[in-house]
N, C-alpha and C positions, 0 to 999 in steps of 0.2 A: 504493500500500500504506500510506503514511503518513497517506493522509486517512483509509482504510478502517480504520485504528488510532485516528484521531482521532473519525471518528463512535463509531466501537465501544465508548470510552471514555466519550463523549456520553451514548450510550442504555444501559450498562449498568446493571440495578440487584443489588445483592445478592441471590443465591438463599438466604435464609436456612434456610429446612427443608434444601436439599441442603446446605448447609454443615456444619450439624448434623449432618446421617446421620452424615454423609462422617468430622468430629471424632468420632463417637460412636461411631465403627464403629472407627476407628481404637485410640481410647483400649480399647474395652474387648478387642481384640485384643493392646495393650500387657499388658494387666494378666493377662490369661490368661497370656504369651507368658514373662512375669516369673516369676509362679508356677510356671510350668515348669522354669524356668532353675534350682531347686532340686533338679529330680529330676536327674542327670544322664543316666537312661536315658530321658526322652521329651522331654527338650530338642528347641527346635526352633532350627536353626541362625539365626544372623546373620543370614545371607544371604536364608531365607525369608523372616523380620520384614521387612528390607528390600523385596525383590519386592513382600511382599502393603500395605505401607506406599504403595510406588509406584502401584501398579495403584488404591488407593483414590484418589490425589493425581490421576492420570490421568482417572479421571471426573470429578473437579471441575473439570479443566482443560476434558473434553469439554461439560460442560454450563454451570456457571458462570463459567468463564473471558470474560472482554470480548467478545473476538472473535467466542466461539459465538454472541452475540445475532447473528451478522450469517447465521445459516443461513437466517432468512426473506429475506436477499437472495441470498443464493449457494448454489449446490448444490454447490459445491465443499465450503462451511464446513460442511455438512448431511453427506457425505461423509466425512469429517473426524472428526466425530462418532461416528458408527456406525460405524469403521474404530477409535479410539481405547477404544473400550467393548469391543466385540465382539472385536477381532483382537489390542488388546495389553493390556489392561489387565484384560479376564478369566482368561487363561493366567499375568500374573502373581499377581494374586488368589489361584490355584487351586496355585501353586509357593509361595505361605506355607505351606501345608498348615493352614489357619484353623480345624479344627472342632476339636481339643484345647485350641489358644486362646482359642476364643470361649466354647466350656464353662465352665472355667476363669474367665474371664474376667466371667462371670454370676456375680450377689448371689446369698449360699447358696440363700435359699429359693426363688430361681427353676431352680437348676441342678436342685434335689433334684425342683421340677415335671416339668423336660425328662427325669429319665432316671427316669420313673416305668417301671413295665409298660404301661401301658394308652396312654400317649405314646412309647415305643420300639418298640412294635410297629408298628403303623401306619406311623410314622415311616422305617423299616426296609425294612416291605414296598413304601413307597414310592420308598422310594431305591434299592430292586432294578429297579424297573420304570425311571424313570431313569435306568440306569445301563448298560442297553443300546444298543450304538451305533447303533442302528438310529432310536431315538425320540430320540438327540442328534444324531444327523446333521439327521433329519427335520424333529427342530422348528425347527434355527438355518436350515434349508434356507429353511422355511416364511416364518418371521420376516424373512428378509435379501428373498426376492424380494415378500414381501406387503404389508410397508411400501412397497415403492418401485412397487406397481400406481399409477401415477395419482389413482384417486379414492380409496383409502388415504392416499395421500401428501400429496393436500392437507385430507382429513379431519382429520390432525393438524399441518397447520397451523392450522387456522385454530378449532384447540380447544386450548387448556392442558391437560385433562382426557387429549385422545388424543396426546397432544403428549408428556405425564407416561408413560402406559401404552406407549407406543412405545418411548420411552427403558429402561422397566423392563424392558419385550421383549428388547430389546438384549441389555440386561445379562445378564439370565436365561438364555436358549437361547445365548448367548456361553458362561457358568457350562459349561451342559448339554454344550454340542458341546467343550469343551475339554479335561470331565472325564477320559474315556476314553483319552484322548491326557498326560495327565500323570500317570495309573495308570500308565500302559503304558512309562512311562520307570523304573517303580521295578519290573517284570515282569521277569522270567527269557526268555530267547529261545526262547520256544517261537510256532507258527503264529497263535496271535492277536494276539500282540506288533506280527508284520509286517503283521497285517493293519488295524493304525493304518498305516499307511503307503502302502496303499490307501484305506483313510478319510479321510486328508488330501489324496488327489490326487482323489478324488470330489466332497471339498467345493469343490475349486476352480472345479470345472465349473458352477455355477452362477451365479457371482461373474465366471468369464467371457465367459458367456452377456451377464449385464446389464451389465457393464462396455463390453462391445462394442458390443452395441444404442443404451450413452450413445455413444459415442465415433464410431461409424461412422451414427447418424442424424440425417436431415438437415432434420427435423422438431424443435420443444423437446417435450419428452416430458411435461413439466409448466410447463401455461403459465402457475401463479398467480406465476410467478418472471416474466411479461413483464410482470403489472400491479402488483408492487413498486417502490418507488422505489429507484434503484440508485446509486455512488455512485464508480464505477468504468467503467472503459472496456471491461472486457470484457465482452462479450455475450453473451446468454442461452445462445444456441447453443455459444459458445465456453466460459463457464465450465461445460454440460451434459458436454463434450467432456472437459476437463480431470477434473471429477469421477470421469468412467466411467477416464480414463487414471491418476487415481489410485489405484481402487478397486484393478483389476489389478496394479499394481503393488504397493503395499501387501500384499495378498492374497497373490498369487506371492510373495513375499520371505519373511512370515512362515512360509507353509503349506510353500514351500521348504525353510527353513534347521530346521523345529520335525522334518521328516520325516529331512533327515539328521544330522539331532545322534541322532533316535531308533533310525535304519538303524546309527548306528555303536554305540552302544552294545549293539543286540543283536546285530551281528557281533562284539563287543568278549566279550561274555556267551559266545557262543557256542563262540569259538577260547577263552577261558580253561575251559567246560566239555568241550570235546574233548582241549583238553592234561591237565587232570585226568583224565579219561578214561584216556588213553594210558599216564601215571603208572600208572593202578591198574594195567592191564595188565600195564605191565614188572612193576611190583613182585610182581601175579600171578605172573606166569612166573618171575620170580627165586626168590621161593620155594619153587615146584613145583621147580626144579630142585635148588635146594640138598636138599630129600628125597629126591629122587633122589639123590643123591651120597651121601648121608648112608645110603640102604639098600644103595647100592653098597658102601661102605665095612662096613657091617654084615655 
């Protein structure tokens, strides 16, 4: 591990455009996030700044960090990648709550463009169609097993170009599939609420489909990883192995723990709307009785 740290340091060079997004995206999130902080009805808490602060630090780490240069030797570190974009670093993104900040956060005369009529409509109609879980399940579905076909898989290796568009993939149907699921945490318990909760055990199914197929074959599934130079003792077939046992677990843990934090809250939702409930009741019938008493006495 210590040499694969020492190459890793060797051949990194600076990503300077991702550096940029990554500072640009950040800062102009700050400056929305500030302006905020003077209204105190749409303030956005601490804690989000935070999250969506980490979740941007987290793709730097996936893609410009030292060690990422080493996914052209390892499927592990390739793994790693798509695991820190898509499974933690989208869902924190998406718990900043970034679109009041980033409004905000735009130079006047660009804000006054974005919320024209003729750019919010469109813009709207397309975030409806988006915003069904059917076409975010679908596309992260698409996205996770169609990168990793084989002739996909080494297409962007051995291009920058699809290398770049992969990583964007990532990121984006990561956005799409996580949306729904962090709506649904600020939802009332009603039957779509739970039905995130089928959504996340659906998405697992496919993550464990290819996590298995790495893990349990005995074949390398991509063999431009046999004609890399390596630099490590573990082998092809062994770090193939390791990847697919990280996917799964990774995958289980988060889709896990994101489904029972959301089960408890809309049981939590639920027993506080049944007890008010009940309140109205009694106070109903307390009521109705004291009129009665009261025509009795009459």
């Amino acid at each position: 591990m210590t040499h694969l740290a020492h190459v890793s340091w060797d051949t990194w060079v600076v990503q300077l455009p991702l550096t940029a997004a990554c500072v640009f995206t950040a800062m102009l999130y700050l400056r929305g996030w500030l302006a905020l902080r003077t209204d105190a009805s749409r303030v956005v808490q601490r804690w989000r700044a935070a999250s969506f602060l980490l979740g941007v630090v987290l793709i730097w780490v996936a893609i410009g960090w030292p060690l990422a240069s080493l996914h052209t030797e390892l499927l592990t570190v390739h793994m790693v990648q798509h695991l820190l974009i898509m499974t933690v670093a989208a869902p924190l993104i998406l718990l900043g709550a970034p679109a009041r900040p980033f409004l905000l956060g735009l130079p006047s005369s660009l804000l006054h463009a974005c919320i024209r009529p003729g750019v919010c409509g469109p813009a709207q109609q397309l975030a409806r169609v988006f915003r069904r879980r059917v076409v975010c399940w679908t596309g992260a579905t698409a996205t996770l097993v169609g990168w990793h076909i084989p002739a996909l898989f080494t297409l962007a290796m051995h291009s920058e170009a699809w290398r770049a568009f992969e990583l964007t993939s990532f990121l984006t149907t990561g956005l799409l599939f996580w949306w729904p699921v962090v709506r649904s945490w600020r939802a009332a318990a009603t039957p779509a609420g739970w039905a995130i909760v089928l959504y996340l055990f659906l998405a697992t199914l496919p993550c464990d489909v290819l996590s298995a197929f790495l893990v349990f074959s005995e074949r390398v599934a991509y063999p431009i990883y046999l004609s890399t130079p390596r630099h490590t003792s573990l082998s092809v077939l062994e770090d193939q192995q390791l990847a697919g046992a990280l996917m799964w677990t990774v995958v289980t843990i988060v889709y896990l723990a994101a489904a029972a934090i959301l089960s408890l809250r809309l049981l939590s939702r639920q027993a506080d709307a049944e007890a008010a409930f009940a309140r109205s009741e009694f106070a109903g019938s307390t009521l109705l009785d004291d009129d009665r008493n009261s025509a009795e006495v009459a």
